[in-house]
VOVEXMAR-55538 format. One record per residue (C-alpha): residue number from 1; residue in one letter; z, y, x. Coordinates in Angstrom, 3 decimals. Each point is the difference from the previous one (the first is absolute). Layout:
<sites>
[site NUM,"a",[Z,Y,X]]
...
</sites>
This chain:
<sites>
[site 1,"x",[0.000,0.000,0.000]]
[site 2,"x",[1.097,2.165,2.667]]
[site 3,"x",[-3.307,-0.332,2.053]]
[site 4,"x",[-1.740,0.866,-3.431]]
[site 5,"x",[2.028,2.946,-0.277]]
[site 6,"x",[-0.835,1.302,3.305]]
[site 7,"x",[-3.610,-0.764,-0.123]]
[site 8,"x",[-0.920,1.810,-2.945]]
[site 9,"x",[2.570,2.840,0.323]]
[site 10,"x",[-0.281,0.642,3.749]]
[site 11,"x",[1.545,3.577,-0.587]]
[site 12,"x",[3.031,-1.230,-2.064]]
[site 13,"x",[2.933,-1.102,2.158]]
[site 14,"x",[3.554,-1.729,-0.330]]
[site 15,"x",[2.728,2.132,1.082]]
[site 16,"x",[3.136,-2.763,-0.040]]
[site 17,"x",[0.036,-3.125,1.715]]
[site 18,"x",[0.630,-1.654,-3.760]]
[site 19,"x",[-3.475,1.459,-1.020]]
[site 20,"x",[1.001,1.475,-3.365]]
[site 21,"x",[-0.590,3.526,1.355]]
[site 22,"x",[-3.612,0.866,-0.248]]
[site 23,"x",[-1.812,3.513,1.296]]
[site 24,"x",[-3.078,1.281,0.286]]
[site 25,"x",[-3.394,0.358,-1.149]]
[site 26,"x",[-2.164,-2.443,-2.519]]
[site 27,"x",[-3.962,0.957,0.376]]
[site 28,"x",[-2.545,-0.334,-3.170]]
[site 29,"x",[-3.326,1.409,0.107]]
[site 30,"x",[0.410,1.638,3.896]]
[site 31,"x",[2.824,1.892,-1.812]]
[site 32,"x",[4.240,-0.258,1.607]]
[site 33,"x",[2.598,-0.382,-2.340]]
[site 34,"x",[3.625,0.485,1.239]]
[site 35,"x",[2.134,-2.555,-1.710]]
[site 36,"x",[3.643,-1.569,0.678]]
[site 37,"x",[0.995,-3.238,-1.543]]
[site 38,"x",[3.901,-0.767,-0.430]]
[site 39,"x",[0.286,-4.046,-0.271]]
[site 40,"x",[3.770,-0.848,-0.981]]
[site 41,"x",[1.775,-2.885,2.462]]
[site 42,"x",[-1.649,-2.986,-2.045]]
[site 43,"x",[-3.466,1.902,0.555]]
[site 44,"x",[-0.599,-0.228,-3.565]]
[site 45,"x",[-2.987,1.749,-1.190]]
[site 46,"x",[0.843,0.881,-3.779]]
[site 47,"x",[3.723,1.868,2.198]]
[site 48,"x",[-2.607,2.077,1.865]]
[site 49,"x",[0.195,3.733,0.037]]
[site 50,"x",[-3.738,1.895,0.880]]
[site 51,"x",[0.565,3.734,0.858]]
[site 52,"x",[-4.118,1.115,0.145]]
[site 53,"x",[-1.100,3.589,1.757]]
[site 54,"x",[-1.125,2.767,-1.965]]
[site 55,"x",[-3.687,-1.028,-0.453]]
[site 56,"x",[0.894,-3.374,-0.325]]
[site 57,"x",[2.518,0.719,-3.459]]
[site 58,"x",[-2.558,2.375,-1.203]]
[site 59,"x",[-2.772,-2.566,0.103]]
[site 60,"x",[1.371,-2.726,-1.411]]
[site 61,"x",[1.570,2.166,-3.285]]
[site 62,"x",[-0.690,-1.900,-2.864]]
[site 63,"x",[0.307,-3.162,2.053]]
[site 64,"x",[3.580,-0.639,0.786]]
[site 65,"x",[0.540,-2.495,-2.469]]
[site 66,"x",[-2.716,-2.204,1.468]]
[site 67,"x",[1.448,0.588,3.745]]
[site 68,"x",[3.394,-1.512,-1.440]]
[site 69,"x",[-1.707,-2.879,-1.429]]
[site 70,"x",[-1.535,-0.771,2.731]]
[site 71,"x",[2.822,0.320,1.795]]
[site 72,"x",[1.997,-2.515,-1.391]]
[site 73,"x",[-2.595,-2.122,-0.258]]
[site 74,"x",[-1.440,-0.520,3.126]]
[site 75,"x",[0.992,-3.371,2.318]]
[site 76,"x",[0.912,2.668,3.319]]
[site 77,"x",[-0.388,3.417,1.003]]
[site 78,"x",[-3.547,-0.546,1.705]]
[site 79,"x",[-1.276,-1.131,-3.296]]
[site 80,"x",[1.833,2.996,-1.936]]
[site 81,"x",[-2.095,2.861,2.773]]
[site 82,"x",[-3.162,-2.287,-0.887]]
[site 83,"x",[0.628,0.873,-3.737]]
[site 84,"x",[0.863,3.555,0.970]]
[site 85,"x",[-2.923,0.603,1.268]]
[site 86,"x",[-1.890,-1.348,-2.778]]
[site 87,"x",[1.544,2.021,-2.070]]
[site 88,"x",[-0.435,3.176,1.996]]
[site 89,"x",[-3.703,-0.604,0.614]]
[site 90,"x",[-0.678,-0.212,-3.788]]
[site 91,"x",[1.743,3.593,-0.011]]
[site 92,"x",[-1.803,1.552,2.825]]
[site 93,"x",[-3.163,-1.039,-1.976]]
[site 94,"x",[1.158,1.325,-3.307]]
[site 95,"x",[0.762,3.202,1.621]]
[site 96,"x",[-2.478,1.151,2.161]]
[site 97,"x",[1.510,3.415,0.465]]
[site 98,"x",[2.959,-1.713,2.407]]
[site 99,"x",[-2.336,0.079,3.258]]
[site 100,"x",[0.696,-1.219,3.422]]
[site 101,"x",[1.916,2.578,2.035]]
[site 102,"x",[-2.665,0.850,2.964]]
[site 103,"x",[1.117,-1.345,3.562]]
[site 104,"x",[0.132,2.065,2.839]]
[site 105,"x",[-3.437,0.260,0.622]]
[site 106,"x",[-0.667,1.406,-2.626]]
[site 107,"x",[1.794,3.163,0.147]]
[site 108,"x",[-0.626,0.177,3.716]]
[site 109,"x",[-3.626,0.061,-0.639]]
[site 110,"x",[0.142,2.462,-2.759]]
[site 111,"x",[2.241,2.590,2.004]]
[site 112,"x",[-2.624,-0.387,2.988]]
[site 113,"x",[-2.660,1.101,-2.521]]
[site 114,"x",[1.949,3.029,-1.368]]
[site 115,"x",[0.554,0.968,3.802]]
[site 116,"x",[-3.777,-0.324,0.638]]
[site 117,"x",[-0.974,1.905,-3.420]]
[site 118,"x",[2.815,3.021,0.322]]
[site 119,"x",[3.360,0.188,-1.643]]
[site 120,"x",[-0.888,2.854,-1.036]]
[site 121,"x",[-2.184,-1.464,-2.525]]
[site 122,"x",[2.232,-2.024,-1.755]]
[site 123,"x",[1.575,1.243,-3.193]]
[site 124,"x",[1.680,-2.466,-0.933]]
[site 125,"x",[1.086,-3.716,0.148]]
[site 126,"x",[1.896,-2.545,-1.920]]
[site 127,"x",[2.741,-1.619,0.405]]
[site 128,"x",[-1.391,-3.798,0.724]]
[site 129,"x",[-3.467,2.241,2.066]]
[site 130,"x",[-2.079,-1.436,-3.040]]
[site 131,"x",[-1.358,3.311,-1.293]]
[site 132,"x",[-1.116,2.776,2.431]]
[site 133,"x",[-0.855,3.691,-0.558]]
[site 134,"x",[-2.374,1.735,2.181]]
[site 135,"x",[-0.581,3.820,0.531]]
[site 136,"x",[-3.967,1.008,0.901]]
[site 137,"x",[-1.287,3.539,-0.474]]
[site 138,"x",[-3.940,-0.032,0.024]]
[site 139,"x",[-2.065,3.056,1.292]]
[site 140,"x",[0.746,2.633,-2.654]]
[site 141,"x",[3.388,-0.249,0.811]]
[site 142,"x",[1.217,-2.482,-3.649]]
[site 143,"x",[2.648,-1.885,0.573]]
[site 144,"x",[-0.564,-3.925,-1.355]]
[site 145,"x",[2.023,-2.862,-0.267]]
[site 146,"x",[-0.862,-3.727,1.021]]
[site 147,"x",[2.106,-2.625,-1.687]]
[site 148,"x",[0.257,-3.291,1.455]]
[site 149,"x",[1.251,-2.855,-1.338]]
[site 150,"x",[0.669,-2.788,1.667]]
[site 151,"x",[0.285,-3.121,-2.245]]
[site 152,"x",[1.474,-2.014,2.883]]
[site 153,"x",[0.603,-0.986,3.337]]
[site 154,"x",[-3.052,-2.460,0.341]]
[site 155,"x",[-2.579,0.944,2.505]]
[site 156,"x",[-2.616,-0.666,-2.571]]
[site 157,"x",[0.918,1.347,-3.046]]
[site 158,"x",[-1.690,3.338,-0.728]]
[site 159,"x",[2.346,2.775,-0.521]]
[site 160,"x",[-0.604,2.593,-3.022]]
[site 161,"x",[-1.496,3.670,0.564]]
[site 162,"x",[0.689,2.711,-2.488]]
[site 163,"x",[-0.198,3.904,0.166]]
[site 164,"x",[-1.205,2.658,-2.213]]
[site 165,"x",[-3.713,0.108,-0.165]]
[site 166,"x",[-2.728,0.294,-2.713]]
[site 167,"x",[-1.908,-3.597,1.159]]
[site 168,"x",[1.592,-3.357,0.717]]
[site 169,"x",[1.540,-0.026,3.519]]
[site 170,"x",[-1.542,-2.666,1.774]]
[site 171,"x",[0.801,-0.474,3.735]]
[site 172,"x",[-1.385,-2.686,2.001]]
[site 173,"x",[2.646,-2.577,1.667]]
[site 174,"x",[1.036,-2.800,2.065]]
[site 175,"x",[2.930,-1.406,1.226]]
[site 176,"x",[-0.541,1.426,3.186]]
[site 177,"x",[-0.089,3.219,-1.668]]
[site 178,"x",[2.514,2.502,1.269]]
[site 179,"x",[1.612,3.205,-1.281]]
[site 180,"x",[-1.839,2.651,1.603]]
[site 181,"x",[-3.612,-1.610,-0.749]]
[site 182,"x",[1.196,-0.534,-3.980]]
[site 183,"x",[0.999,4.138,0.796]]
[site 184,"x",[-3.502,1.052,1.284]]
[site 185,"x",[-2.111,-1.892,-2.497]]
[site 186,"x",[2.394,1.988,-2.708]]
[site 187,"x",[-1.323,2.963,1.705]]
[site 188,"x",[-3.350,-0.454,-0.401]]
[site 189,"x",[0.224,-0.610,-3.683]]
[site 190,"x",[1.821,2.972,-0.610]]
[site 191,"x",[-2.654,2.029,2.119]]
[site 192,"x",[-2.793,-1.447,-2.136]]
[site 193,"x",[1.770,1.308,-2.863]]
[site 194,"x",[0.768,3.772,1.686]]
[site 195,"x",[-3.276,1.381,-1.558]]
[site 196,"x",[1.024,-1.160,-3.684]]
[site 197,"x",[3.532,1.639,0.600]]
[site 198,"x",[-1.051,3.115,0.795]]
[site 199,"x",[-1.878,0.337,-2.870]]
[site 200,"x",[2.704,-0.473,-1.796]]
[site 201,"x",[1.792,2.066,1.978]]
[site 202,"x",[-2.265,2.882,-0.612]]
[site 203,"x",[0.489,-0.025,-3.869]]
[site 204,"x",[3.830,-0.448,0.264]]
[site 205,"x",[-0.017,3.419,1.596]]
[site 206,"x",[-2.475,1.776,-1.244]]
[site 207,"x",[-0.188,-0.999,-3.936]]
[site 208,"x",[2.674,-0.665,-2.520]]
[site 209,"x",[0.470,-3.994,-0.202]]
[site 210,"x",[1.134,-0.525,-3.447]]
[site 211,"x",[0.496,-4.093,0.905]]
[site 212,"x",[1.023,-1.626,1.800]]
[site 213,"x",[3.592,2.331,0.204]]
[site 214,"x",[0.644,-1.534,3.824]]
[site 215,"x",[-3.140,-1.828,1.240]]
[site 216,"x",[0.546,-2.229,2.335]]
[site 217,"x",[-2.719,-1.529,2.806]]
[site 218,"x",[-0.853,-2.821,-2.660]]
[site 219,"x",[-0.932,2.199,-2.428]]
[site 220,"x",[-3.886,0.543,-0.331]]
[site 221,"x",[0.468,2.512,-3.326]]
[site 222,"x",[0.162,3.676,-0.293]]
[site 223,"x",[-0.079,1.726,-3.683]]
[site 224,"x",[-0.704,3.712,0.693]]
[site 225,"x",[1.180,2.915,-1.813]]
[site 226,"x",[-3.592,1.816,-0.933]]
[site 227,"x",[1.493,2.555,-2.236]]
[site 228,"x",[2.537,-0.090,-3.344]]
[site 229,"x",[-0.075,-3.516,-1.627]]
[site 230,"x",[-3.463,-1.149,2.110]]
[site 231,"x",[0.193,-1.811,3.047]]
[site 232,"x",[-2.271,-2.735,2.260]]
[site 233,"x",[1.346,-3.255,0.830]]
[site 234,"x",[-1.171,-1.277,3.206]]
[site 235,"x",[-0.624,-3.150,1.625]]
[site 236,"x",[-0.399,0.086,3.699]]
[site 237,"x",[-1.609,-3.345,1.811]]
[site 238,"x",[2.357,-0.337,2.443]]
[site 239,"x",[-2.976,-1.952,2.625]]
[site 240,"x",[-2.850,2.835,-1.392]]
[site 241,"x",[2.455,2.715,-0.212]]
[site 242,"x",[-2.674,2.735,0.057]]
[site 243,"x",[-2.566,-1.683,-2.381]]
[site 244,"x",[-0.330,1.166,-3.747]]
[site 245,"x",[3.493,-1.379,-1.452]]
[site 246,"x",[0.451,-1.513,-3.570]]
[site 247,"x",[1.238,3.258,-1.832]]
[site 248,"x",[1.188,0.500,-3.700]]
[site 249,"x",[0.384,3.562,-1.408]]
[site 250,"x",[2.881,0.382,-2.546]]
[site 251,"x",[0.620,2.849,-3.104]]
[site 252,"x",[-1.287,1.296,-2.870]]
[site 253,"x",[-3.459,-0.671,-0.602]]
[site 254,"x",[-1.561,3.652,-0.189]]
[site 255,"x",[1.748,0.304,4.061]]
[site 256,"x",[-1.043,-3.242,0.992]]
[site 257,"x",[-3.512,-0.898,-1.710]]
[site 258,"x",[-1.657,2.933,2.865]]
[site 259,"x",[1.839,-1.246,2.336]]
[site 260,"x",[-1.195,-3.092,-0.231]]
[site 261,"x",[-3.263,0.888,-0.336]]
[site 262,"x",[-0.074,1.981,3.014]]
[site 263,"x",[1.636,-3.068,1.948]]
[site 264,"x",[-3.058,-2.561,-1.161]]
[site 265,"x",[-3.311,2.593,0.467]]
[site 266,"x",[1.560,1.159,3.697]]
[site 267,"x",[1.303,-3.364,1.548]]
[site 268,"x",[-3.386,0.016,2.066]]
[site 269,"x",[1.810,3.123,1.878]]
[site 270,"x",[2.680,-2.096,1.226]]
[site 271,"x",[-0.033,0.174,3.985]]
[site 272,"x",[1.840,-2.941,1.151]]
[site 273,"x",[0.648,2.072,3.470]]
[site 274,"x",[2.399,2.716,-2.018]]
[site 275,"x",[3.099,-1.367,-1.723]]
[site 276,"x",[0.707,-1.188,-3.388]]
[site 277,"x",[1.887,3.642,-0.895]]
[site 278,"x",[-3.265,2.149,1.417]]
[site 279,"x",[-2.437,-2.105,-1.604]]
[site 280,"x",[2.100,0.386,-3.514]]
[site 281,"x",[0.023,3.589,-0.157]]
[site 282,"x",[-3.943,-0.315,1.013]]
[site 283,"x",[-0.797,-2.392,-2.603]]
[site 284,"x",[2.445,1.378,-2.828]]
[site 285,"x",[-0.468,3.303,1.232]]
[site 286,"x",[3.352,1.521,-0.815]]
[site 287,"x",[2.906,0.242,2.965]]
[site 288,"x",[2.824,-1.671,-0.759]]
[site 289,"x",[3.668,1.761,-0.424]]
[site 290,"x",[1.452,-0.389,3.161]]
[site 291,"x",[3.841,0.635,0.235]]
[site 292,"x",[-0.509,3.323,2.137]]
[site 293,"x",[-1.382,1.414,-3.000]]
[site 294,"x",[1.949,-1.664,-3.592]]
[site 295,"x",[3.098,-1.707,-0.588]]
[site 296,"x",[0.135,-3.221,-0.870]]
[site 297,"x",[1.811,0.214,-3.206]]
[site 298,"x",[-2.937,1.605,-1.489]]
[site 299,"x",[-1.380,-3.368,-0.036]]
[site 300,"x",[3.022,-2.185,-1.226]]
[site 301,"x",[0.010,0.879,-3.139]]
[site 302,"x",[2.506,-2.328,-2.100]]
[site 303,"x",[-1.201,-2.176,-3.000]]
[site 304,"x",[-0.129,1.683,-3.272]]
[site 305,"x",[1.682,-2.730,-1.230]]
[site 306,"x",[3.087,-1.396,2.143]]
[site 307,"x",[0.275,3.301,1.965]]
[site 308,"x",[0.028,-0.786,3.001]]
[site 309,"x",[-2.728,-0.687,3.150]]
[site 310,"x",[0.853,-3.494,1.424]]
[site 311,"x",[0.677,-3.021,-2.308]]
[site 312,"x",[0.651,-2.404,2.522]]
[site 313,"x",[-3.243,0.113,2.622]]
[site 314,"x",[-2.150,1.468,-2.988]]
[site 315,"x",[-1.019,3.874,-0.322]]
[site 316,"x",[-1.548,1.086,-3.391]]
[site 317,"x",[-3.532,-0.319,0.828]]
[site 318,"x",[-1.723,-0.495,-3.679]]
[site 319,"x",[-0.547,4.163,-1.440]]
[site 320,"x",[-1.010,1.064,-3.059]]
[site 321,"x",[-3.804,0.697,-0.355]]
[site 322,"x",[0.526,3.156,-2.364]]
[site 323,"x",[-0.518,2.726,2.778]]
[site 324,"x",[2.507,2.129,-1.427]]
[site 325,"x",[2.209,-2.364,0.347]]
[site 326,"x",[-0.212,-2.193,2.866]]
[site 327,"x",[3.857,-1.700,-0.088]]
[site 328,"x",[0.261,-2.938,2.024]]
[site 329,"x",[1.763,-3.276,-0.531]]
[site 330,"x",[0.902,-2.882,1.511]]
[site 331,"x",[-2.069,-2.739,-1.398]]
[site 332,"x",[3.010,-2.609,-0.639]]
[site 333,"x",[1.360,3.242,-2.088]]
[site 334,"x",[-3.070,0.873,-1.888]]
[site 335,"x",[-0.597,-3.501,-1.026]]
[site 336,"x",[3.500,-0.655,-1.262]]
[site 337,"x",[-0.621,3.369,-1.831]]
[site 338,"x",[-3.396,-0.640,-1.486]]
[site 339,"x",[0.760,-3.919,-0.991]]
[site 340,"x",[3.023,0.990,-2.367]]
[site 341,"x",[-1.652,2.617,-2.283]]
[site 342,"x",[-1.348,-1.182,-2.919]]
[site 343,"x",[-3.347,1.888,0.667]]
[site 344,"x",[-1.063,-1.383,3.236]]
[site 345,"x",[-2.261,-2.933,0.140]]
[site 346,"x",[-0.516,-2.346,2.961]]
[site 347,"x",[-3.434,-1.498,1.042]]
[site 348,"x",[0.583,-2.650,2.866]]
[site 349,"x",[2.347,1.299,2.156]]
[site 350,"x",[-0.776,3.777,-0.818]]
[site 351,"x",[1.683,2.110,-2.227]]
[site 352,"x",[-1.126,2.602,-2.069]]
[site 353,"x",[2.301,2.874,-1.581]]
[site 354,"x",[0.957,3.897,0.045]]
[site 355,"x",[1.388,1.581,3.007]]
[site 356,"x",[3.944,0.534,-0.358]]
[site 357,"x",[-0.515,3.975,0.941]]
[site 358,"x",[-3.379,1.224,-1.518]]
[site 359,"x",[-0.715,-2.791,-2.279]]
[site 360,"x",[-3.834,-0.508,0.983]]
[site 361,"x",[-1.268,-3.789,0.448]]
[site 362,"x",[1.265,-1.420,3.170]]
[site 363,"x",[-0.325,-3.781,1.426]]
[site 364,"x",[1.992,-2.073,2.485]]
[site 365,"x",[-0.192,-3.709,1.000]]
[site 366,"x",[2.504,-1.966,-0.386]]
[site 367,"x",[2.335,-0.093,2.692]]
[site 368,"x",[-0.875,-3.135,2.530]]
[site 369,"x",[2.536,-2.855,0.382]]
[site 370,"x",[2.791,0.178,2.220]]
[site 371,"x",[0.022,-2.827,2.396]]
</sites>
């Protein structure tokens, strides 16, 4: 029994010269478990007492009552750590998010890497050095971060890259990938993507952005403040930054219908060597209110019917048609409105009724699912 004992648990080790003091370490699945087994003076199994580590008592929660059977079950205590291990396999399987602890190695190589690549650059790191955070600035100066997630301490299992970009990040690696390369190739996404930024950047600060409220580099939207209740919603290809983008003008139809007319006969006067902003104002030929020159609360105006501007991410962007009056509402309000009066009438998904203000035929569609 003894020479069992020994064999398979190498790293567990008698500490009495009677044997019924046990210490050390059981391994399942390249994992060590600190254990200490208790045997009373008749070495009686089902008299034992198992004190477990930390991880150990945490993995096998839920299990202790099959641990005790098996403990006074089993013929001697290398048959008992054979049914231990059983058990504790089944939970390591169950519960895949109880990973290995890395050896050595492991963090060795990973501090070598951050050495190579620049403390400087790192933002942050967990506790178990799973999950990196990685500062790079590309060429105009915008400060990104690279998140890196390392699923675990296998050479060949690919780690997880995530940052804040408006296309799927996809960097190219091996396991003999390092740090520093993963760094550079982040780089040159990012400067592929300067040109489509500073598009962006140029109607942040030079046009009114009705939405989104705080873009962020993901973001490939702007919805520009044109004047009172009109605006142009803009779609920017973030790898053709500079070509014609898919735009949408928004207000009340006697504002918008010559807008949009202009925007379909001059589209052959886009230059795709000026940016999206210059070649607006060429094609819509109006210049857009910039915020040296208006306040932005000239363009929030609240819904006419819940009073205020945001309701939740929305901004009242459906206007009443009747130039004189020109309210705007959120749509989720004006439908609401429009379904409950006795005069409106739906069609589909659109419904048909009298403005709350001016009372003059207005139409909304009903408000889309929320997921």
């Amino acid at each position: 029994m003894e020479g069992d004992l020994l064999r398979d648990n190498p790293l567990l080790l008698p500490l009495d010269r009677h044997r019924t003091l046990y210490d050390g370490f059981i391994t399942v699945q390249e994992r060590d478990f600190r254990v200490r087994i208790l045997l009373p003076p008749d070495r009686q199994l089902k008299s034992a007492k198992l004190t477990c580590c930390f991880q150990l008592r945490h993995l096998l929660r839920g299990h202790q009552h099959v641990v005790k059977q098996r403990l006074q079950q089993s013929a001697d205590l290398a048959t008992f750590l054979l049914e231990l291990k059983t058990v504790l396999e089944v939970c390591l399987k169950s519960r895949p998010e109880c990973r290995a602890i890395p050896p050595p190695q492991y963090y060795a190589q990973l501090i070598s890497e951050m050495e190579a690549l620049g403390w400087d650059k790192l933002l942050f790191i967990d506790d178990q050095f799973r999950t990196l955070k990685l500062n790079a600035q590309d060429s105009s100066g915008r400060q990104h971060v690279l998140t890196i997630s390392l699923k675990s301490q296998h050479p060949a299992e690919a780690p997880e890259f995530s940052a804040d970009l408006p296309i799927p990040l996809l960097l190219s690696w091996t396991p003999q990938t390092k740090l520093d390369q993963l760094h550079s190739r982040f780089l040159l996404v990012l400067e592929s993507l300067t040109e489509f930024w500073d598009v962006l950047a140029e109607m942040d600060t030079q046009t009114w952005i009705l939405e989104p409220e705080k873009p962020s580099y993901s973001d490939t939207v702007r919805r520009i403040a044109i004047a009172n209740n009109v605006s142009i919603r803009v779609d920017v290809d973030p790898r053709h930054p500079k070509m014609l983008p898919e735009c949408c003008l928004l207000g009340a139809e006697h504002v918008v219908t010559p807008l949009r007319n202009k925007l379909n006969a001059n589209m052959h006067l886009w230059n795709p060597d000026c940016s999206v902003l210059h070649n607006l104002r060429d094609v819509l030929e109006i210049e857009f209110p910039s915020p040296a020159t208006h306040e932005k609360s000239s363009f929030s105006v609240e819904c006419g019917i819940c009073y205020s501007y945001r309701l939740g991410t929305a901004i009242p962007d459906q206007v009443c048609n009747d130039p004189r009056c020109g309210q705007p509402f959120h749509q989720d309000c004006l439908y609401e409105w429009l379904r409950v009066l006795p005069a409106s009438r739906q069609s589909f998904n659109i419904v048909f009724g009298e403005c709350p203000y001016c009372g003059k035929p207005i139409t909304v569609k009903m408000a889309a699912a929320k997921s």
